[in-house]
Each structure stands twice: as structure tokens, then as C-alpha cells.
N, C-alpha and C positions, 0 to 999 in steps of 0.2 A: 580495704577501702577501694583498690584497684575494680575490685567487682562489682562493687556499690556503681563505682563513676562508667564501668561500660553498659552494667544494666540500665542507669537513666539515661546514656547517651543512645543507648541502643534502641529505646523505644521512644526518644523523643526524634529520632531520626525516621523509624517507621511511622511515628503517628506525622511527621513532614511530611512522607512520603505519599501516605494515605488522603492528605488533603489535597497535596497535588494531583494527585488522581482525581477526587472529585472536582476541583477545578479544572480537568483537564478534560473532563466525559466529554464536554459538548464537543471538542473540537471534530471539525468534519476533515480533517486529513486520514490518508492512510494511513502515516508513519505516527508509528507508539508514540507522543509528543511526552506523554507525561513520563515515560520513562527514558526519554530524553533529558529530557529538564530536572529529573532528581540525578540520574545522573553527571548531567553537568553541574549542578550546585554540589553536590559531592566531591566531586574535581577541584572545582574554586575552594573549598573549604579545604580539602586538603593540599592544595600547592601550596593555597594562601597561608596557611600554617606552618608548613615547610619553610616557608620563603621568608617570614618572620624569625624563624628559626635558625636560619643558613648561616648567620654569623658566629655565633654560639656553637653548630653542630650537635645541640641537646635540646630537645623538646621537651619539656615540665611533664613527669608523669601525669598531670590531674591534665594535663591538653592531649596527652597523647590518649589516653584512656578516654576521658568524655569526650574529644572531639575526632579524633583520627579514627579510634576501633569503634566506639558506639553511634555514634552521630551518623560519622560515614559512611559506617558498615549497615545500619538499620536502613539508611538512605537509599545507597547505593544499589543499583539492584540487579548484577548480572545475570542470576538465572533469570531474571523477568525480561529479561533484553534478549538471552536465546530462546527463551520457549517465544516470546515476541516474533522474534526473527523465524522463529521454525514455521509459525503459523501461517506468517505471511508466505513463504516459500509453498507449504503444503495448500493456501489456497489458490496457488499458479499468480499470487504479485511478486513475482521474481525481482523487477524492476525496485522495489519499493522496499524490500528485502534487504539488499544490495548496499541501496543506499541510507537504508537503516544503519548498515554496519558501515559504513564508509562515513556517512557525521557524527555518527558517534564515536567511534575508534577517531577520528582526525580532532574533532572538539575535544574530549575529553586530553587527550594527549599531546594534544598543543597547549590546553594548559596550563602545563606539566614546563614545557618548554616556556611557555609565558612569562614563569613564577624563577622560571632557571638566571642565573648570572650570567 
């Protein structure tokens, strides 16, 4: 059942993923927005879980499976955040690179600390 609950969590996490990108195409920024934003609801979803969690110290198999490994993990999208990151750097926007990795490493894990006692 475990497998069941990461495979739908896993693709209903990439097909999230996939419409934030299309909502995201038009933006006229440098910076990856939509791999921003899946990554940061990624974040939220998983402190948020945790932090429901924190009392207990046991998160329900059927949350941690569809929501923590498939949801998040389908979401979440680190290698798209360094091939992202790489690209920028190789097309000389170093600046934008930089600060690619510096709101996303700071949002994301703050809120972490957010979600913390």
C-alpha cells in the first residue's frame, strides 16, 4: 500500500509542478520563479506536516507516504534548481545565480525554522 500512496503522491506532486511552470512561463524575471514557488510550497507542505506532527513525534504512514515522499518529492525540484542555477552562471548572470541560491536556500529553510517550537 506504501507504493500505491508514493506513486499517486508522486505524480500528483509533478503534475503541481508542471502547472506551475505553465503558470509561471510568462514571468519576465531572470530568476527560475516557478522553481521557486514549487519549491517553496514543498517547504510549507512539509514543515507544515511536521509541525502538526511535533507533538506525537509520529507522522501516520499514509502522510508520510502521500504527502512527505510523493507529493514533495514529485514537487520539489532540486536538480531543476542546479541545472537552473548552472545555466544562469554559464550565461555570465552571475548576479542572479547567486541570488537564486541565496532566496531559495534562506525561504526554503526558514521555513523549517518557521514550523520549529
Amino acid at each position: 500500500m506504501n507504493y500505491i500512496l508514493v506513486f499517486i503522491g508522486g505524480g500528483l506532486g509533478s503534475l503541481f509542478r508542471f502547472f506551475i511552470s505553465i503558470a509561471m512561463s510568462k514571468a519576465a524575471l531572470q530568476l527560475p520563479v516557478a522553481t521557486l514557488l514549487s519549491n517553496t510550497i514543498s517547504c510549507l507542505l512539509f514543515g507544515g506536516l511536521i509541525y502538526l506532527f511535533q507533538e506525537k513525534y509520529l507522522i501516520p504512514d499514509i502522510y508520510k507516504h502521500l504527502i512527505l515522499i510523493g507529493i514533495c518529492g514529485g514537487l520539489s525540484t532540486f536538480s531543476t534548481f542546479s541545472y537552473e542555477t548552472f545555466e544562469l552562471i554559464k550565461q555570465g548572470m552571475t548576479f542572479w545565480a547567486i541570488l537564486n541560491i541565496a532566496i531559495s536556500c534562506t525561504l526554503c529553510t526558514g521555513i523549517f525554522f518557521m514550523f520549529s517550537k
